[in-house]
N, C-alpha and C positions, 0 to 999 in steps of 0.2 A: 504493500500500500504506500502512495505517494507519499511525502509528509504533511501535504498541502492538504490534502485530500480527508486525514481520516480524523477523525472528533478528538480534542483536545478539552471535553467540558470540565473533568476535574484533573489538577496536576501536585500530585500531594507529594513535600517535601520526604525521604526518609533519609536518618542519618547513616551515611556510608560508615560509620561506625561500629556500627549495633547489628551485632547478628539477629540476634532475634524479628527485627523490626524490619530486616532484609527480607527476611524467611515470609514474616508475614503476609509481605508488601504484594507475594506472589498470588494471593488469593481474593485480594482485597479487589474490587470494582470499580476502579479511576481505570480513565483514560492513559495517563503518564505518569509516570515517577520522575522524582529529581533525586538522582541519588549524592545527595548534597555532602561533601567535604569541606566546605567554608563553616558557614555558621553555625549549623546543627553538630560542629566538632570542635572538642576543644583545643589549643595549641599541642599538650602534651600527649593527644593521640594521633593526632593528625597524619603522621609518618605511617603507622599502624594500620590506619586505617583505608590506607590505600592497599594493603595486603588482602583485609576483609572484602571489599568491596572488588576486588578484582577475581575474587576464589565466588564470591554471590553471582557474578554477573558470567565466569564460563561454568558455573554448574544450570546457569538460565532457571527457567521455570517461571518468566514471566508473561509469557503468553504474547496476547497482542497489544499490548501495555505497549505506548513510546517509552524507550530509557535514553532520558538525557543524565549525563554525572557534571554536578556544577563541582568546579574546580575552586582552589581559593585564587584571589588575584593575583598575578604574573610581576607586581610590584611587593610580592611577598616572599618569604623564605621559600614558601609550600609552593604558589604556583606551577613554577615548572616544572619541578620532581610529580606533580601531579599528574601533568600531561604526558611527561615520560614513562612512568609506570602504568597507566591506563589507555594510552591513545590505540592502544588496536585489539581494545575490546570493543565486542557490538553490541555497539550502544550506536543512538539513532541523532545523537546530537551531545556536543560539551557547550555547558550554559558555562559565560564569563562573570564575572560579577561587577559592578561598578565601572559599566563601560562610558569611556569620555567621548571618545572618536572613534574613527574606523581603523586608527593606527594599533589603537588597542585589538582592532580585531584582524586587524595583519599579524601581529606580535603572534598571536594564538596559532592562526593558521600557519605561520611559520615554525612555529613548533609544532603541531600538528604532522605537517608536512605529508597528509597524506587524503586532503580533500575534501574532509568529511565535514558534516553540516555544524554551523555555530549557531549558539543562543547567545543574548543580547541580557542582562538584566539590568531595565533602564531606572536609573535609582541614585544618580545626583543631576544635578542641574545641567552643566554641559552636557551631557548623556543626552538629557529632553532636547535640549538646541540644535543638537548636532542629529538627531534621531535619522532623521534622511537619508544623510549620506551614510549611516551605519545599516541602516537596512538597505542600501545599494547593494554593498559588501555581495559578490557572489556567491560564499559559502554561506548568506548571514539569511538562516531560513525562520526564526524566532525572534520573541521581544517579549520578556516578563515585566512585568514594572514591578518593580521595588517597592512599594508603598510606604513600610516602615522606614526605610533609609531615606527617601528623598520626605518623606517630613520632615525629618530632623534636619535635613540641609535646607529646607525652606523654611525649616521654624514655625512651621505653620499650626493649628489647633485645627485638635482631632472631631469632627463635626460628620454626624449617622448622614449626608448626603455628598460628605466628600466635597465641597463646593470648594477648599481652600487649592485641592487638589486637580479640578476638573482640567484644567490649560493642558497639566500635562500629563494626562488619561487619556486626552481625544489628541494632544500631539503625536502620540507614542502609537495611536491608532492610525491615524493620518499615515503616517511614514510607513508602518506595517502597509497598509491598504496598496499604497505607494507603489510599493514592489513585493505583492506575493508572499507576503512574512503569516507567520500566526503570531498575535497576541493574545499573551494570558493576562489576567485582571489582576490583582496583587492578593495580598494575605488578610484574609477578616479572623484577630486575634482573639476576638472572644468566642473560643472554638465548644460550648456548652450554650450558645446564644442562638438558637437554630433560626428565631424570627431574624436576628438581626444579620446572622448570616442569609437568610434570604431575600428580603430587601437590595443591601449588596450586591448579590448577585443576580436579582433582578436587573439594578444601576447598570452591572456592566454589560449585561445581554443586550440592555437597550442602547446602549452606548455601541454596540457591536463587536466586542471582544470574543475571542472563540471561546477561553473556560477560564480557571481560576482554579490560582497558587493554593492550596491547602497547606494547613500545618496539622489534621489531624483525622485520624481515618471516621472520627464521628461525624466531621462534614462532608462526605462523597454525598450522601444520599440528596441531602438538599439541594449537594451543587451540581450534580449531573441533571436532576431535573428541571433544574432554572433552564440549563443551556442545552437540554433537548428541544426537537422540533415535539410539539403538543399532537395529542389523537386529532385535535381540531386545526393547528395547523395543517399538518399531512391532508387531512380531511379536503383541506381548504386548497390545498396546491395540487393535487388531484384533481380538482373540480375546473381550478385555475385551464390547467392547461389540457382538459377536455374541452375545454369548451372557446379556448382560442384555436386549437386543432378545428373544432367543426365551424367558426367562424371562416375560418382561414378557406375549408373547403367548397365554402360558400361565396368566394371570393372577398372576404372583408378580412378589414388588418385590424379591427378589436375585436374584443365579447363582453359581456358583461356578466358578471357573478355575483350577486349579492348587493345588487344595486351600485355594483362600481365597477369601472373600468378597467378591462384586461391589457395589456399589451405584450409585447414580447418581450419584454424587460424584466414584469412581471412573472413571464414562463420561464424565464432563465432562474430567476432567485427563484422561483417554486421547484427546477428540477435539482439546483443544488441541496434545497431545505429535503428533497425528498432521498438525494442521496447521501446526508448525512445522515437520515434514518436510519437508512441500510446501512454502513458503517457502523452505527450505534448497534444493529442488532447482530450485525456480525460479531463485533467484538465482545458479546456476551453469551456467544455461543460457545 
């Protein structure tokens, strides 16, 4: 499956540390994993912990789950021995952390040195500036936004609609959109908060994000169904492009469905909405 292509609605952090948490990761119902060695580790395992996570990822068993492994940054002790030790397991993408520019995502693929897809974690200020040209990037196939770090770099108050944050939520989409990237939505920390994690996740579906950053496997449930297509979507796009097909047969270039206007703009977003269904029910097979 393309990477473009296949459903990103939840992408739950696990620490590339922690056996257990690896093991579990494999049964558990997200979309993606991030098999994180930055922040979910602490300095004095971190070396270690690239042992663990290398022995989890060729015993596999994760099914059709994307596996990205976010690295620590390349301005740190760990960055490179990261890349080093990891770069030619298969895994489906290395998330960067705290990218500034597209230099930083040369740096990677230079190390890398073998082609494979970059993640973006967009999560200080130049980051958001620069987002454009880093989703240019050929290998640069993701954009996570960092939520918790770039508040702290904006200083900004934590507010249930995100307002302080919005500029650079729909920037970081913009630039995705741009060139073909998936963005995921950042991290909702009150992970026992089920309303408030849905509202959230609401915000970023409407906003048009593909899925969101988890920190704990009790939010899959809510967050995979925020950013599924609905029985009454599907329903709806279905209907959609029956009936611009019989339009069309008819010699006419609309339809109407439900007292509004079809076009083929609208057939296109309806055959993708229907092909992320499939997707979805494949990957739960």
């Amino acid at each position: 499956m393309d990477q473009t292509d296949r459903p990103y609605r939840s992408v739950l952090y696990i620490p590339g540390s922690k056996e257990r948490a690896l093991d579990k990761a494999r049964s558990l119902p997200v979309d993606a994993i991030i098999f994180d060695l930055e922040d979910a580790v602490t300095p004095d395992a971190k070396v270690e912990a690239r042992t663990t996570l290398k022995a989890a990822l060729d015993q596999d068993g994760y099914g059709g789950r994307a596996k990205i492994i976010r690295i620590n940054g390349l301005d740190t002790e760990w960055g490179a021995g990261d890349v080093a030790a990891l770069k030619d397991c298969d895994v489906d993408a290395f998330l960067l952390p705290k990218v500034n520019s597209v230099a930083d995502i040369n740096a990677l693929s230079d190390l890398l040195g073998n082609g494979k897809a970059i993640w973006a974690m967009m999560e200080t200020p130049l980051g958001i500036l620069n987002a454009l040209e880093v989703a240019a990037h050929p290998q640069l196939t993701g954009f996570v936004a960092g939520t918790n770090d770039l508040a702290k770099e904006l200083n900004c108050r934590a507010r249930a609609d995100r307002l302080p944050m919005m500029m650079a939520l729909q920037q970081i989409l913009l630039a995705a959109r741009a060139h073909n990237v998936i963005a995921i939505d950042g991290v909702y920390n009150q992970y026992k908060d089920e309303e408030g994690l849905k509202v959230e996740c609401d915000q970023g579906r409407d906003l048009g994000y593909d899925g969101k950053t988890l920190i704990h496997p009790a939010q899959v449930a809510v967050t995979n169904d925020a950013f599924a297509p609905s029985e009454a979507d599907i329903d709806l796009a279905r209907r959609q492009i029956a009936a611009l097909n019989e339009a069309e047969a008819a010699g006419q270039g609309v339809a109407v469905v439900d007292g509004k206007i079809v076009e083929n703009l609208h057939v296109e977003t309806a055959k993708k909405l229907l092909a992320k269904a499939a997707a979805i029910a494949a990957l739960a097979e």
